[in-house]
C-alpha positions, 0 to 999 in steps of 0.5 A: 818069893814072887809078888806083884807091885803095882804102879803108874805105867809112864814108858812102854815097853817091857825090861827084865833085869837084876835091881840096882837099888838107889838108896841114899844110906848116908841120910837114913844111919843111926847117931849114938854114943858108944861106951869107951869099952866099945871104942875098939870093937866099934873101930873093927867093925870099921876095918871090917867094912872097908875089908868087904868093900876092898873084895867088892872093888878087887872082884869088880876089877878082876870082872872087867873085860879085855876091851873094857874103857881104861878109865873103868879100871881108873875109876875102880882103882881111885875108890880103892885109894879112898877108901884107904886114904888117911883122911877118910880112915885115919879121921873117921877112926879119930871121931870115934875115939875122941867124940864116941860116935858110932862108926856110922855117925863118924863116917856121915860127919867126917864125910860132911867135912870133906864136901865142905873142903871140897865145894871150897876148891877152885879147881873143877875137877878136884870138886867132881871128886867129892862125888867119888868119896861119896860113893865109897861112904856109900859103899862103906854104909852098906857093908856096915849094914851088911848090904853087899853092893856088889852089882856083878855079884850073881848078875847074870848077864852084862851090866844093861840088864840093871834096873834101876830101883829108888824112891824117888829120882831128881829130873837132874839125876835122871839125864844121867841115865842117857849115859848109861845102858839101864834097861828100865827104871822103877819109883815109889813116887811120881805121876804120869807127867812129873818131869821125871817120867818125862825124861824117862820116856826120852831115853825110850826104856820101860818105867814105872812110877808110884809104884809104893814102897818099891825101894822097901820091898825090892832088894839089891840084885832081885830078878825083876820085870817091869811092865811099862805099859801096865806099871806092873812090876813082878819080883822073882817071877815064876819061870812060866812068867819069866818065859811069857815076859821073855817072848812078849819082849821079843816080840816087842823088839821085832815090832820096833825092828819093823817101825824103823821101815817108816822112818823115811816114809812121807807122813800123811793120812790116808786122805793125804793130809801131811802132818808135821812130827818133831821131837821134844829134847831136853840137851843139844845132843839129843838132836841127833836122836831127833834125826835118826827117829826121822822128825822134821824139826825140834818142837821143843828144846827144854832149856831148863837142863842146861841150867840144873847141870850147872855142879857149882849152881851158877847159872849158865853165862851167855856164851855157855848157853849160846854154844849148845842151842847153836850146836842143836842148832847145827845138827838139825841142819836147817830144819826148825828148833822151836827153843822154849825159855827157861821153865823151872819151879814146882817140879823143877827147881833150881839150886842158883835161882834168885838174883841174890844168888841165895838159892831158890826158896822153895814156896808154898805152893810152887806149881802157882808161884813163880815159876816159868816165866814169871821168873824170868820176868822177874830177873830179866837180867839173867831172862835177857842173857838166854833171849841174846844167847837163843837170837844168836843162835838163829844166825845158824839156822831156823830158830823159834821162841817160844814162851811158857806159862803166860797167861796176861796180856801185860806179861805177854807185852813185857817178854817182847819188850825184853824181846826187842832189847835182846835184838837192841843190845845184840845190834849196838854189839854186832852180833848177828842175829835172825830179825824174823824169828817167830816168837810164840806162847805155851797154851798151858793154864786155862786162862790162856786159852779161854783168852786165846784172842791176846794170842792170837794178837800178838803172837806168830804160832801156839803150842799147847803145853798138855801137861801143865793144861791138864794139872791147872784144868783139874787142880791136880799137881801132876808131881804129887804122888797122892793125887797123880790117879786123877790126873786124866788127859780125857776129862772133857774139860781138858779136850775142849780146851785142846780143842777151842784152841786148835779151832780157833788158832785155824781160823786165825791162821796161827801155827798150832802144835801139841808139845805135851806127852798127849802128842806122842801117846799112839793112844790118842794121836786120832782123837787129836787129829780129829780135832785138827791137829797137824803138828805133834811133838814128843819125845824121839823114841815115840816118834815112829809109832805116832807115826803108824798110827797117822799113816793108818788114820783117814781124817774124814771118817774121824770128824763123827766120832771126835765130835761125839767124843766132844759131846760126851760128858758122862764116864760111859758116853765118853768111853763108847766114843773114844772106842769109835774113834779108834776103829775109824 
């Protein structure tokens, strides 16, 4: 049966594939006690279920291709000795002989028991097999259920036509998605600027986010569409529908064919203005992404990611953190890496966060905790760690440090204080260093910008972090699903805001970029153009199609029209002048 789902659109594009369902069985199995009379028949339920999922691995292997990675058939042939190994048979079978458990409630249980075994373990490729015995209880769970997880079952096509399925995908989880050839990704929960979708827009597939009860309704291997720039997704479409989705991806593919010719093409408007495009990264890798999409620098190097992949939740040494924003570093080959220091709380937690070395207690209301720098302030150890690792980085080429979430100018004096002790202790170490390096500051809570002359005063370049400045403006929380329709980057409080800094920064002479999602939003790249911005930076897959649209833009005729918009505080005036501001 066909039916339409509707979401949050948050990449553009449109993917047409087979779901596969992310659904975490092994938190949602029923516990009850069984009869002795129903020991047996309960443990043959468990020999039936590992029999299905033996034909699903046997059926995988036999699918897999002449030139396909060795380590696929690896990978399927270490399931299959787990799901036979006596220490997840043997004692699952066991607990429910002894204790009378349903075979799910043994399985969850003896599956607890080896993951405590396993995070115990020195050897770090031994604890990454812990993931392997839960894929397999997975697997198992579902064929109890009667779920066949069989994704090359009736998938017509190559494995890049899955889309992925969930309620919900940690921003951790999503950056292993670069590994993968996904073609788009479907939610229950999220918001425009959750880091997730942020992530997703780096990876350039279609999304769509707070689509409800998603997970519920869609099925494993169900024929689907999303529509990234309506947050429209549609189940088992019609044939006529498939055909028109069909051609409109096509034609989508031959437009993105056709902005690759921009690529190397100088970037100015009409009246010649040169703008700057960087690109907004989350790993070291990604500079290589950066440069093939034709960005002049990294305007933003999202460290966070390095801390939150960490498997034992320790945070990264020195030396670990030094060797991936020297290799970004490295691949930008001389042009600017703008490094942003850790950012995490709210939607960004961390498992190794606090001194104690306890785990981060989440608080009552994170996103006006501590989080950002007020975390690093108050572990300035660990803060002095990344500020040594980030300076010895900038012996490699042109580095920037930028700063997020200050708001006071004693918070602004304590981060150059640590500044300049990272630069002492690296000079009493001899370790090389760029004495220069810019330090600059996130416009991201409106005090900051409303205050913009502590800035101003003690710091070399701005940029605005749009989306935490749109979530502080309207109070909205930009993670929580209930309120993510009122998130609007238009709301004239939020554009004056953005407006008042550029203007104010240009009369200064301070460097101002926008590093937000509103910078790589084609939508808006004049209205902010006519509000002086020279400097955007977003995610590399959205780097060309800003630039079409700046290459089409003439700043003379946009100076009426943005300074209507900026006039406009009633839904209809503001509506009437962005329109103008497109046809300028």
């Amino acid at each position: 049966m066909s039916f339409t789902l509707h979401g949050i659109p948050v990449s553009r594009g449109i993917a047409i594939g087979r779901a596969y369902l992310i659904a975490p069985a092994a938190l949602d199995v029923d516990h009850y006690l069984i009869e002795p009379a129903e020991i047996e028949g309960e443990i043959e339920r468990f020999r039936s279920a590992q029999r299905v999922v033996t034909q699903e691995l046997d059926a995988l292997r036999a699918d897999l291709a002449a030139d396909a990675p060795t380590e696929m058939g690896a990978f399927i042939d270490v399931h299959s000795m787990i799901l036979n190994d006596a220490m997840l048979v043997q004692e699952t079978i066991d607990l429910i002989r002894t204790r009378r458990y349903n075979v799910e409630w043994a399985l969850t249980e003896q599956l607890e028991r080896l993951s405590r075994h396993f995070d115990e373990v020195d050897d770090e490729y031994l604890r990454e097999r812990k993931a392997d015995i839960e894929q397999v209880v997975e697997r198992v769970l579902k064929a109890l259920a009667g779920a066949s997880v069989n994704l090359a079952h009736n998938v017509h096509g190559a494995c890049d036509e899955m889309i992925v399925v969930a309620h919900d995908i940690a921003p951790a989880d999503m950056m292993q998605f670069k590994t993968q050839t996904f073609q788009g990704f479907v939610t229950d929960l999220g918001g425009r600027t959750s880091h997730t979708a942020i992530v997703a827009r780096s990876l350039g597939i279609p999304a769509a986010v707070g689509v409800q009860q998603a997970s519920a309704l869609i099925r494993q291997d169900d024929l689907i569409i999303v529509d990234g720039d309506h947050g429209i997704v549609i189940v088992d479409p019609a044939p006529i529908v498939l055909e028109e989705y069909t051609y409109r991806q096509s034609e989508k593919a031959l437009e993105q064919r056709k902005l690759q010719r921009l690529k190397f093409s100088p970037t100015k408007t009409l009246c010649g203005t040169h703008i700057e495009l960087c690109a907004n990264i989350e790993l070291p890798d990604d500079a290589r992404a950066a440069i093939d999409a034709g960005a002049t620098g990294v305007g933003l190097f999202r460290t966070e990611f390095l801390f939150m992949n960490q498997k034992d939740g320790r945070l990264p040494e020195e030396e670990e953190q030094f060797d991936a924003y020297r290799r970004a570093v490295e691949l930008m080959n001389g042009m600017p890496v703008t490094i942003r220091t850790i950012d995490v709380g709210a939607d960004k937690p961390l498992e190794a966060m606090g001194s104690t070395g306890d785990g981060y207690e989440t608080a009552p209301n994170p996103a006006l905790g501590l989080r950002a720098i007020r975390w690093s302030l108050s572990e300035p150890q660990m803060f002095l760690t990344q500020l040594r690792a980030i300076l010895r980085a900038s012996a490699f080429g042109c580095v920037k440090i930028l700063i997020p979430m200050l708001a006071h100018a004693q918070e602004i004096d304590q981060t150059l204080d640590l500044i300049r002790e990272a630069k002492r202790q690296l000079d009493d170490a001899g370790l090389a260093y760029d004495p220069t390096v810019k330090i600059g500051a996130m416009i991201e809570i409106p005090a900051a910008a409303i205050a913009l002359p502590l800035f101003l005063k003690r710091l070399d370049f701005l940029s605005i972090g749009t989306n935490d400045l749109i979530q502080y403006t309207l109070a909205i929380d930009r993670a929580d699903n209930s309120v993510a329709h009122l998130y609007d980057p238009l709301h004239p409080a939020v554009l004056h805001l953005i407006a008042f800094t550029l203007r104010e920064a240009k009369r200064a002479g301070v460097p101002v970029s926008v590093c937000g999602e509103m910078a790589g939003d084609p939508a808006l790249t004049r209205l902010l153009l006519g509000m002086g911005l020279t400097e955007f930076s977003m995610h590399p897959s959205q780097l060309l199609v800003v630039k079409q649209e700046i290459l089409r833009s003439n700043l003379k005729t946009l100076e009426k029209p943005v300074a209507d918009v900026l006039a406009a505080f009633e839904p209809g005036e503001l509506d009437a002048a962005l329109k103008r501001v497109a046809q300028a």
